[in-house]
C-alpha positions in Angstrom: -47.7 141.6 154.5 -49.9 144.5 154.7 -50.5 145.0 158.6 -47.9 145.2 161.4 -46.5 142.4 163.3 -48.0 143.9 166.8 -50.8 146.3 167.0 -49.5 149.7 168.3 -51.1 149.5 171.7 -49.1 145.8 172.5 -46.1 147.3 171.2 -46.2 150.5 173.6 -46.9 148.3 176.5 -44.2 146.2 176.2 -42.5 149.0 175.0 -42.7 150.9 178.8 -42.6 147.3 180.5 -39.2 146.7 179.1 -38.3 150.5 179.8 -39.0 150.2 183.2 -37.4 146.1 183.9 -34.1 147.9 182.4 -34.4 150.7 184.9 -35.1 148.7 188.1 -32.4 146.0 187.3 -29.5 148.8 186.7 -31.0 150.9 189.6 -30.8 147.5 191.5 -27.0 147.3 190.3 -26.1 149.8 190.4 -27.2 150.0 194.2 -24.6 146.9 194.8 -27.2 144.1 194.6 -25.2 142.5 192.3 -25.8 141.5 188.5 -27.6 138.6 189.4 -30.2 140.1 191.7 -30.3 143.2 189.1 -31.7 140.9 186.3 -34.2 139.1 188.8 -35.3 143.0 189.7 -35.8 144.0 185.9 -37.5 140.7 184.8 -40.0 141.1 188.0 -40.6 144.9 187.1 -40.9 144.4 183.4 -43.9 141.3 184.0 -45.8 143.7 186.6 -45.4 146.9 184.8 -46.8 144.8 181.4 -49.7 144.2 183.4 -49.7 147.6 184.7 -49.4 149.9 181.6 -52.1 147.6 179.6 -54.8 148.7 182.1 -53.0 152.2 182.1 -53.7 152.6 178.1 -57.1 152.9 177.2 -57.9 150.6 173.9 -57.7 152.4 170.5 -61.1 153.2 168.6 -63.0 150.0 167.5 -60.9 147.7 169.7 -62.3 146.1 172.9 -59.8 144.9 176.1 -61.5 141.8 175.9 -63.9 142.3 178.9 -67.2 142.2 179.4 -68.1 145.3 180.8 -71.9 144.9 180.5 -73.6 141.9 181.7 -76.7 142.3 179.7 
């Protein structure tokens, strides 16, 4: 297998979006929300900061967001 599982882009993003679901679920425990609440806090962080951080990072050289940006 000669080329990576994700490209390097997809893995930074979900890279931050997990940094940051981890963050706001302990913050959220650690502010006595509870452990439940805490996980429901990190999962709803980590699915808007994926979204978040892929329009944040611009696509590589050669690779294309997969909009169309001109409409001809």
């Amino acid at each position: 297998m000669d080329r990576p599982l994700l490209p390097l882009r997809s893995a930074l993003v979900f890279l931050l979006a997990a940094l940051s679901g981890v963050a706001a679920g302990g913050l959220s425990w650690v502010a006595g929300e509870g452990a439940a609440r805490g996980v429901l806090a990190g999962l709803a962080v980590a699915g808007l900061a994926t979204a978040f951080f892929d329009r944040l990072i611009m696509p590589g050289f050669g690779e294309t967001c997969g909009k169309a940006h001109d409409r001809g």
